[in-house]
C-alpha positions as CSV (number, residue, x, y, z in Angstrom):
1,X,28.1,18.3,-13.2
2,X,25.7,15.6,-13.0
3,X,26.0,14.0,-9.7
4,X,25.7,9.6,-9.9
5,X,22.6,8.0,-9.5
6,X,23.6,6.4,-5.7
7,X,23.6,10.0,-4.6
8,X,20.6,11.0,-6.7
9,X,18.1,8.6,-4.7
10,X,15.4,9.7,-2.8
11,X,16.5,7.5,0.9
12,X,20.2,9.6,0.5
13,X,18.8,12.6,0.6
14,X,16.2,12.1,3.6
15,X,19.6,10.1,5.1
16,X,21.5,13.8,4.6
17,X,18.2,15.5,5.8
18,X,18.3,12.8,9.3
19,X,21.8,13.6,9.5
20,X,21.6,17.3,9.4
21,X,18.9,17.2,11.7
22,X,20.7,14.8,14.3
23,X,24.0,17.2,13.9
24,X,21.7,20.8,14.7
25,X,20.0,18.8,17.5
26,X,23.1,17.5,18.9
27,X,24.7,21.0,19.0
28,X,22.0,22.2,20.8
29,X,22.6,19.3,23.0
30,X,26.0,19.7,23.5
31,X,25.4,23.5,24.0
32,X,22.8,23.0,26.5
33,X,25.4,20.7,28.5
34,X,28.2,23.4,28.3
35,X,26.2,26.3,29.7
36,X,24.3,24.0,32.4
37,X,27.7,22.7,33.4
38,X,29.5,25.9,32.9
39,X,26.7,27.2,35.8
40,X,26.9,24.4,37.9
41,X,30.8,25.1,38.2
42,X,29.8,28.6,38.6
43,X,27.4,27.8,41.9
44,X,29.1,25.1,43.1
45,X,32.6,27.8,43.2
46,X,30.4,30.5,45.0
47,X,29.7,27.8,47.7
48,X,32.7,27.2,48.0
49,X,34.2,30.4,48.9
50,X,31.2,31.4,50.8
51,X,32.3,28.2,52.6
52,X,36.1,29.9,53.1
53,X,35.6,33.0,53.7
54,X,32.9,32.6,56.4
55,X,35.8,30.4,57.9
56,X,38.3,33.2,57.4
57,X,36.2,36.2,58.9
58,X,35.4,33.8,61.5
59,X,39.3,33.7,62.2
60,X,39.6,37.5,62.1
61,X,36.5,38.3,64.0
62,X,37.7,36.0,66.9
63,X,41.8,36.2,66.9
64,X,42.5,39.6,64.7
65,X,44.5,40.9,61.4
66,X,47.6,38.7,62.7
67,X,45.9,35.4,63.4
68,X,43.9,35.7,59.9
69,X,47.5,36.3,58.0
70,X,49.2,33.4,59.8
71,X,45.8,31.3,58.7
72,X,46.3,32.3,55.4
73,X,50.0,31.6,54.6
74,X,49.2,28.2,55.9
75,X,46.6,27.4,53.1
76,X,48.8,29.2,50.5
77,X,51.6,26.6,51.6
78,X,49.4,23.6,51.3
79,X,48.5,24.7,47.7
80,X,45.1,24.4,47.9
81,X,42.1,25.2,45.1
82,X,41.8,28.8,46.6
83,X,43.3,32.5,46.0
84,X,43.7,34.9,48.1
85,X,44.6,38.7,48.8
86,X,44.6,40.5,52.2
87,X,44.9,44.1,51.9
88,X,45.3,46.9,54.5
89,X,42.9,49.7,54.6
90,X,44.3,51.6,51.6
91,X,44.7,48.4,49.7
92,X,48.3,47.8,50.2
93,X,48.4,44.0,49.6
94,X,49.6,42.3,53.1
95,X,49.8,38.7,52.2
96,X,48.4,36.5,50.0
97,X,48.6,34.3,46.4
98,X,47.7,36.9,44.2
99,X,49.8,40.4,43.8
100,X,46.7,42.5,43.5
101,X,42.9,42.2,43.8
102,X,40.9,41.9,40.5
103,X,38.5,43.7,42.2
104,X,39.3,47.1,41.0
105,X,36.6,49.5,41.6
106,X,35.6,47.9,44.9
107,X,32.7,49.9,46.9
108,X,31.8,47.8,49.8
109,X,29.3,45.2,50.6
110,X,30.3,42.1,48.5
111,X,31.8,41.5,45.3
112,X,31.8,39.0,43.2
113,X,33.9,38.6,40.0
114,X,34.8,36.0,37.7
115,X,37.8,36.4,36.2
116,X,40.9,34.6,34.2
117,X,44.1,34.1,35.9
118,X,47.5,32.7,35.1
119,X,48.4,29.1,36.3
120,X,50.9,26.4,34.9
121,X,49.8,22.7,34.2
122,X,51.7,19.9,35.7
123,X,53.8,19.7,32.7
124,X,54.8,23.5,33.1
125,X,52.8,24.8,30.2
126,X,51.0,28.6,30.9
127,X,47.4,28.5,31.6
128,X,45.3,30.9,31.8
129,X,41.9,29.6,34.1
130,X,38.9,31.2,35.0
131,X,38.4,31.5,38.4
132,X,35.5,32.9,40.6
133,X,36.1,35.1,43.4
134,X,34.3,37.8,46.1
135,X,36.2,40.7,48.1
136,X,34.8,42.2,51.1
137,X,35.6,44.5,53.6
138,X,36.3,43.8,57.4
139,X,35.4,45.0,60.6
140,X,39.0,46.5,61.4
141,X,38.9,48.4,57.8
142,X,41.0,45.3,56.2
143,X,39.9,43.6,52.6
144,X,39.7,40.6,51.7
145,X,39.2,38.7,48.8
146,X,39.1,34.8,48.4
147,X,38.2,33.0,45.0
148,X,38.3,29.1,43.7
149,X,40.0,28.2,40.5
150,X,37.6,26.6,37.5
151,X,40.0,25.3,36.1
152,X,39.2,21.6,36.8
153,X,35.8,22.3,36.0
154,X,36.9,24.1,32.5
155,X,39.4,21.2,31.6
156,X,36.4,18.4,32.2
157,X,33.9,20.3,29.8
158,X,36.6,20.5,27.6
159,X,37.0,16.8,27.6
160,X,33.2,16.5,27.2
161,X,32.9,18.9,24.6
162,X,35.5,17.1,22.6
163,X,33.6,13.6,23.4
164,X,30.6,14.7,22.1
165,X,32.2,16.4,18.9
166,X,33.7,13.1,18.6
167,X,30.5,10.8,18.7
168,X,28.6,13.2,16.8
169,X,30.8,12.8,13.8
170,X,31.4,8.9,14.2
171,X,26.9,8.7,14.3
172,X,27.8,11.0,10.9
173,X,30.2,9.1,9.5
174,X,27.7,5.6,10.4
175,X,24.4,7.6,9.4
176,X,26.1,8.8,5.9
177,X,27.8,5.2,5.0
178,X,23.6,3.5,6.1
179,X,22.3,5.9,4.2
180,X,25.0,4.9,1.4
181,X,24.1,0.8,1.7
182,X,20.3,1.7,1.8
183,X,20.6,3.9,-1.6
184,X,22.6,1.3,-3.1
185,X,20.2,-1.6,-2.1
186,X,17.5,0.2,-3.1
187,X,19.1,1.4,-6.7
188,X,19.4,-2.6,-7.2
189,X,15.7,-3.4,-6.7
190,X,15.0,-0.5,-8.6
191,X,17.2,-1.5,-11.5
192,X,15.4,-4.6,-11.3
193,X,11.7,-3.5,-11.9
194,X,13.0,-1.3,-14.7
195,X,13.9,-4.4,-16.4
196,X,10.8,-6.1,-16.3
197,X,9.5,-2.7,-17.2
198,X,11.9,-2.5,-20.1
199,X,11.0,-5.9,-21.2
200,X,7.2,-5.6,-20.9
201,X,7.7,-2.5,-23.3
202,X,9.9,-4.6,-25.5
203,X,6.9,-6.9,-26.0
204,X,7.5,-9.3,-23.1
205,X,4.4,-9.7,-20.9
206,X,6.0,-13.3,-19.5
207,X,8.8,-11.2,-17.2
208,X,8.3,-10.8,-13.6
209,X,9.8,-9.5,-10.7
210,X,12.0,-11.4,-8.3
211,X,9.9,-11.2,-4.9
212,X,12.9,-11.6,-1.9
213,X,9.5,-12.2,0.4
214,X,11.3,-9.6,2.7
215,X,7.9,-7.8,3.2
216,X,8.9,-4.3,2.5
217,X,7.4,-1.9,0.3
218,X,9.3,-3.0,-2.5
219,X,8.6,-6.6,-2.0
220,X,4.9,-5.2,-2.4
221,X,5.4,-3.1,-5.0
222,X,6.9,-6.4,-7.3
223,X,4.0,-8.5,-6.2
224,X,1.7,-5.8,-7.1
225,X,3.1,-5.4,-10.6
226,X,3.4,-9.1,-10.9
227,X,-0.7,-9.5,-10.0
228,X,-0.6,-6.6,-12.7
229,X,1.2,-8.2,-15.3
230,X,-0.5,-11.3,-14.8
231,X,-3.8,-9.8,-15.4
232,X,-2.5,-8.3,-18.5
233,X,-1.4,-11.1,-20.0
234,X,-4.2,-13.1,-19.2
235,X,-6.6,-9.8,-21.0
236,X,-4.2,-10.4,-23.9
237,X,-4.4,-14.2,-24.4
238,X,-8.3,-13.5,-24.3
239,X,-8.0,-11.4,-26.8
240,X,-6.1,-13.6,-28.7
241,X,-8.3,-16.4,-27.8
242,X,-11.3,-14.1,-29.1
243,X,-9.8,-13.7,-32.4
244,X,-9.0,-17.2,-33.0
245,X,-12.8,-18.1,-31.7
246,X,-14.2,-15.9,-33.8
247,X,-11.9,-16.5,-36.8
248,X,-12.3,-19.6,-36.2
249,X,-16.5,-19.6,-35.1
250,X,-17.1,-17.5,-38.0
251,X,-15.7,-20.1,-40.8
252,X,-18.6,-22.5,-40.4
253,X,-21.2,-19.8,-40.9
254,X,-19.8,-17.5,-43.5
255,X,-19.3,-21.0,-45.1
256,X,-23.2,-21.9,-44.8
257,X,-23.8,-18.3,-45.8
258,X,-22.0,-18.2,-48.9
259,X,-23.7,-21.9,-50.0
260,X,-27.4,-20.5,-49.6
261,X,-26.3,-17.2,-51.4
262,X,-24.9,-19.6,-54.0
263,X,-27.7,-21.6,-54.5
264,X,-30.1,-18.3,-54.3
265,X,-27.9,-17.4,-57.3
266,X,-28.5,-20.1,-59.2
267,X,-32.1,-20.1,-58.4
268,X,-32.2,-16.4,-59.6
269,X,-30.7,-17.3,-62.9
270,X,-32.9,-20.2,-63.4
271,X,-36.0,-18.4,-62.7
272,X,-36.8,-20.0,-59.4
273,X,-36.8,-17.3,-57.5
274,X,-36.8,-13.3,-58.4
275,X,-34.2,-11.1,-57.4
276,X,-36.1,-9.8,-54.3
277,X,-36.3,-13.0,-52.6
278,X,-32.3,-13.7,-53.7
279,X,-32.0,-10.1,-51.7
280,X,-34.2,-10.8,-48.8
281,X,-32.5,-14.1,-48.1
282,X,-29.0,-12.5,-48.2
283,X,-30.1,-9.7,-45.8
284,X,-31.4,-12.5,-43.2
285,X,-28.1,-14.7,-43.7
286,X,-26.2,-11.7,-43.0
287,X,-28.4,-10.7,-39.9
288,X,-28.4,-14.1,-38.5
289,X,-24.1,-14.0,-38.9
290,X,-23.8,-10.4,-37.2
291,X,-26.6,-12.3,-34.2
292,X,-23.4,-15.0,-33.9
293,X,-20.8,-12.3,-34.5
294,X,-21.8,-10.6,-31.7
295,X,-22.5,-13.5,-29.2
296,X,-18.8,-14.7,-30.3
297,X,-17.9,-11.2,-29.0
298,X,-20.0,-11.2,-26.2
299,X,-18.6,-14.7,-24.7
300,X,-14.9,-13.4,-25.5
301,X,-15.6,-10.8,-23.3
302,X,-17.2,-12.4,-20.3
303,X,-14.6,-15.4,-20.7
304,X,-11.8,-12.3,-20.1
305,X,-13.9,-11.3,-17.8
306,X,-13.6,-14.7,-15.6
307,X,-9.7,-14.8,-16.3
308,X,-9.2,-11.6,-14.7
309,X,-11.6,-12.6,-11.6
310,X,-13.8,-9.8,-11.7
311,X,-17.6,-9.1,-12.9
312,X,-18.2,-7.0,-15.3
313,X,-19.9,-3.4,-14.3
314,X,-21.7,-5.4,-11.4
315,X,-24.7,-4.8,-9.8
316,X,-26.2,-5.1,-6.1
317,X,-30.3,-6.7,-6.7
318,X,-32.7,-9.2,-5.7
319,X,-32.4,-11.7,-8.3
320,X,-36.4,-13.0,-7.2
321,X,-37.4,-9.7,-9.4
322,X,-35.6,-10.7,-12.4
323,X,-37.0,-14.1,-12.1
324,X,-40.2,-12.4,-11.7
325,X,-39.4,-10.0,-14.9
326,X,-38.8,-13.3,-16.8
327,X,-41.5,-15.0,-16.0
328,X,-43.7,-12.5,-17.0
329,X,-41.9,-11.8,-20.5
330,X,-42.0,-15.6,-21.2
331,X,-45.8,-16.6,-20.1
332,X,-47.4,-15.4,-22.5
333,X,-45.0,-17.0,-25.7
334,X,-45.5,-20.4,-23.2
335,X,-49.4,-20.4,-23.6
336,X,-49.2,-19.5,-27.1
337,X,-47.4,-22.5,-27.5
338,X,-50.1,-24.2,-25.7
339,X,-47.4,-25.0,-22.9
340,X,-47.9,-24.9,-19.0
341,X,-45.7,-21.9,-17.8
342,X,-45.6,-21.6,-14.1
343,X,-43.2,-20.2,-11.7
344,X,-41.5,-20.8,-7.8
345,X,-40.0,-17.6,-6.9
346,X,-38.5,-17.2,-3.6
347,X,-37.8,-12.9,-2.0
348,X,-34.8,-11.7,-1.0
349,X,-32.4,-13.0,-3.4
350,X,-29.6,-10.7,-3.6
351,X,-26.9,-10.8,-5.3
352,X,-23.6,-9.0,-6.8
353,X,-23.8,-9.4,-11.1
354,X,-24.3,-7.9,-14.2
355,X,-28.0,-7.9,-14.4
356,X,-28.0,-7.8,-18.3
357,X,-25.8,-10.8,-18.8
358,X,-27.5,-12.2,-15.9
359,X,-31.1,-11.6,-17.9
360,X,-29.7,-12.7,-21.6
361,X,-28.6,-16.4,-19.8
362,X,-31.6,-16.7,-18.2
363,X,-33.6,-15.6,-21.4
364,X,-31.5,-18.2,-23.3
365,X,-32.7,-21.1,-20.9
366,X,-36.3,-20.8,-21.0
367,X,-36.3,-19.6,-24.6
368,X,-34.9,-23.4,-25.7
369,X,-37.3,-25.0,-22.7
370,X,-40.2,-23.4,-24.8
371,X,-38.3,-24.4,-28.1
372,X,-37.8,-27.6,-27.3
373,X,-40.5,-28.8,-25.5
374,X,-44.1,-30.4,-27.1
375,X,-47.1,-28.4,-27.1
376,X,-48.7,-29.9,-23.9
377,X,-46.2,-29.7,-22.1
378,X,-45.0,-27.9,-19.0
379,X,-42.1,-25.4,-18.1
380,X,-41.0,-24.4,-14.6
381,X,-38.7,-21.8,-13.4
382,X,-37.4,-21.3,-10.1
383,X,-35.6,-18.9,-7.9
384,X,-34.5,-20.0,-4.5
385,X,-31.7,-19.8,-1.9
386,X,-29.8,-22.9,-1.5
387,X,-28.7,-24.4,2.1
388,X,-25.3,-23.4,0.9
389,X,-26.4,-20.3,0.8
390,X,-26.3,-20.1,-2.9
391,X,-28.1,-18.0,-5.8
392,X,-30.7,-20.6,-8.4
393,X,-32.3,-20.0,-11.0
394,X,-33.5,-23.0,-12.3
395,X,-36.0,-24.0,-15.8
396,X,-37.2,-27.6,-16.0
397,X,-39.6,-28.7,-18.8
398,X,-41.0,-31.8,-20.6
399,X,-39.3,-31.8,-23.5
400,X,-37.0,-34.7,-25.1
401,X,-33.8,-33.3,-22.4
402,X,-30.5,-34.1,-23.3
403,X,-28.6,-37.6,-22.9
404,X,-25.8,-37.4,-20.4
405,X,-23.2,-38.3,-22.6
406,X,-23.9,-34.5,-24.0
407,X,-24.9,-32.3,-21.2
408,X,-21.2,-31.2,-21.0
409,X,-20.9,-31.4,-24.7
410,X,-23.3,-29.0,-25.1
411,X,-22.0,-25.9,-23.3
412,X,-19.6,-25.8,-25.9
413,X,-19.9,-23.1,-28.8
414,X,-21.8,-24.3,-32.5
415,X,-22.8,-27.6,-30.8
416,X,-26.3,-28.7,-31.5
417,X,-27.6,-32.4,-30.6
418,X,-29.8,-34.2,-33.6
419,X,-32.8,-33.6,-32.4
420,X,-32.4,-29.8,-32.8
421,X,-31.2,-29.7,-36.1
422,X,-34.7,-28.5,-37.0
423,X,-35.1,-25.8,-35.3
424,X,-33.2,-21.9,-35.7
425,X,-30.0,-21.7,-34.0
426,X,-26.7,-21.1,-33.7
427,X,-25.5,-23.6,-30.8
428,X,-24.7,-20.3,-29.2
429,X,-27.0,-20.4,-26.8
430,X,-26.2,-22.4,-23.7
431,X,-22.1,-21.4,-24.6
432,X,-23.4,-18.0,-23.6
433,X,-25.1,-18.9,-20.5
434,X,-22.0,-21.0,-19.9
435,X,-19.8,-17.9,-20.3
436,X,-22.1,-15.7,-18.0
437,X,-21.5,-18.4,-14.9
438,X,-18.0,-18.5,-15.4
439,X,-18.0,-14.4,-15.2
440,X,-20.0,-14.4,-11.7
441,X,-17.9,-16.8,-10.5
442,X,-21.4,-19.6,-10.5
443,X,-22.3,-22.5,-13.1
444,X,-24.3,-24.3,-14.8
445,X,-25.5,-27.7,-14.3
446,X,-27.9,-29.9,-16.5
447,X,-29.9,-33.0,-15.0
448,X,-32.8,-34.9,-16.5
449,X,-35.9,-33.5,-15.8
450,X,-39.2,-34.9,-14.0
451,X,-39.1,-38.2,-16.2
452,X,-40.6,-40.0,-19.0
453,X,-44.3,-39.9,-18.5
454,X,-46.8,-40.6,-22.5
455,X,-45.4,-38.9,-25.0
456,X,-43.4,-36.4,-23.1
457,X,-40.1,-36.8,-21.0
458,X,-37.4,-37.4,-20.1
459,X,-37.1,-33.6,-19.8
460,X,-34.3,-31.4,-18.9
461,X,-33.7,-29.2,-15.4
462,X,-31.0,-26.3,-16.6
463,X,-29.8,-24.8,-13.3
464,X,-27.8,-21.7,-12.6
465,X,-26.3,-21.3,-9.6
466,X,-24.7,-17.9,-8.2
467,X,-22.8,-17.2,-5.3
468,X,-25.4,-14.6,-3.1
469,X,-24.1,-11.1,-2.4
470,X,-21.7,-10.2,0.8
471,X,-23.9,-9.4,4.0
């Protein structure tokens, strides 16, 4: 028989295991208290008759048999919390509240016996007390044995013993019904985030958890699984976005792709151009549109990247000895070009990012200062720390620059301004370098450069700046 879920739950069973726990701890409690009172009665009844009897001896050793028996009959008419028995030398009972000693294979010395007796309660029921009692054996030959009734001592444990039984199963009773309202709160928030489980399986990624802002566990758990679900959806809208962009990227160059293999046909046919040219031109259309395929992909993925707030496979270096690494690569392509190539690089740079990204959007910004800028002309780069405490690189050149109607414009993906129409390009480039900021959490700024000065100017100054690494 399959028990229901309220008493399947984890917090009823450890409120069963509590219980259980309290009820063998509170026996041995209540145990404990039963024996320690049970020997308290005990000693404080053996002081008690020591108490008597040294008063009774006392009465015999002073005043004789006679004296001692009149003594006695006195206390058994007052009714008081003692027995007694006075016997003669052969054990012939002379007076006393008991018809015979209990003692029954007395010696000598002291005795001591506990023992039940019979009584009657005030309402004239038969009792049957324990009572605790010595015999000895006096100077004239006589016996005597006194003892003190328990009974009062028996009849409060029993009232204890039942007080305790009593609180222990109200504390089980309480205990089992919390642990009852905690399973059943708990099976509702549960039920809850198997619902937004159950819809994020059905295809949902919008359902959440209510948070109560309680600050418990589970109040954790649902914010966790919302931060969860909310990075999910945002990976799966870019990677929706990323189809659309490259669906939608891609048009414009498969387009211009299919209009010079067009034209290279016709050319062909016409005998313009043999088929080897028509062959070779195809194979460099088709390796410029995998280049801008796989940019397209490459700024989908750092664009998820920034959505989900975290770098991708990050790095701890000093960004001085990339700058270094890149000035080196692009010095000699600079004075080839018959430009001036020259370099600011502060040490101790470091910073947390993806050093490849990091090296392809720096590439990209000296690669179009170079492009772009006249032979005769000049190209800086620089790496310094800010006196915010920020990351720059920065390249500034000579060249024509960008008006600043466009330097936002141009961040954007297949943008390219006039005056680059005649140079190779996608209008990738600085989209990239765009994308590769946004990832490390940094960005990019363009400003004009040092100014108009002969034939050269206004120039450009590309910055990028990163956030420096933690301690």
């Amino acid at each position: 028989m399959k028990l229901p879920s309220l008493l399947r739950r984890t917090p009823f069973r450890l409120t069963l295991l509590f219980l259980a726990m309290f009820a063998a701890a509170a026996s041995a409690i209540l145990g404990y208290v039963y024996v320690a009172s049970a020997q308290e009665a005990r000693v404080r009844a053996e002081a008690a008759v020591r108490s008597e009897l040294r008063a009774l001896k006392g009465v015999y050793d002073q005043r004789g048999s006679a004296a001692l028996n009149s003594v006695m009959i006195d206390r058994l008419l007052n009714d008081g919390p003692f027995l007694y028995v006075l016997m003669d030398r052969d054990g012939g009972v002379i007076t006393g509240s008991l018809t015979a000693s209990p003692v029954t294979d007395y010696t000598s010395g002291e005795q001591w016996i506990t023992y039940p007796y019979t009584d009657t309660d005030p309402d004239g029921r038969v009792t049957r007390p324990q009572a605790r009692g010595v015999q000895i054996r006096l100077s004239g030959g006589e016996m005597l044995f006194v003892a003190r009734s328990m009974g009062d001592t028996e009849a409060y444990l029993a009232r204890l013993t039942q007080a305790l039984w009593a609180a222990m199963g109200i504390v089980l009773l309480l205990g089992l019904a919390g642990g009852l309202l905690v399973s059943r709160n708990l099976e509702r928030s549960m039920t809850r985030l198997n619902k937004v489980v159950g819809a994020v399986q059905d295809g949902d990624l919008k359902a959440r958890v209510a948070v109560r802002n309680s600050g418990d566990e589970l109040d954790e758990l649902g914010q966790g699984l919302n931060v969860m679900l909310d990075r999910m959806e945002a990976s799966m809208a870019s990677i929706r976005h990323a189809g659309d962009a490259i669906a939608h990227d891609l048009r414009s160059p498969l387009t211009r792709m299919r209009a010079k293999l067009e034209v290279a046909l016709i050319d062909a046919e016409a005998g313009r151009i043999d088929g080897t040219d028509a062959l070779e031109l195809a194979l460099s259309e088709a390796d410029n549109l995998l280049k801008t395929f796989n940019t397209v992909l490459a700024i989908a993925r750092l664009q998820a990247a920034a959505g989900s707030g975290r770098t991708p496979d990050p790095a701890n270096f000093d960004a001085a000895d990339l700058a270094a690494d890149m000035a080196e690569l692009y010095e000699p392509a600079s004075e080839d070009k018959g430009l001036d190539f020259s370099a600011e690089i502060e040490r101790g740079l470091m910073v947390d990012a993806n050093r490849p990204f990091l090296a392809q959007a720096l590439a990209n910004i000296i690669d179009n200062a170079i492009k772009y800028t006249p032979t005769g002309g000049a190209v800086m780069l620089r790496a310094r720390r800010r006196s915010s405490g920020e990351i720059e690189f920065s390249v500034t050149d000579t060249g024509p620059g960008v008006p600043e109607e466009d330097r936002e414009r141009v961040i954007q993906r297949f943008v390219r301004l006039d005056n680059s129409r005649t140079e190779p390009g996608s209008g990738l480039g600085l989209s990239l370098v765009g994308a590769v900021m946004e990832a490390h959490g940094g960005r990019i700024t363009l400003d004009e450069g040092p100014g108009a000065y002969g034939e050269f100017g206004p120039g450009l100054r590309v910055a990028l700046v990163l956030p420096a690494a933690n301690g």
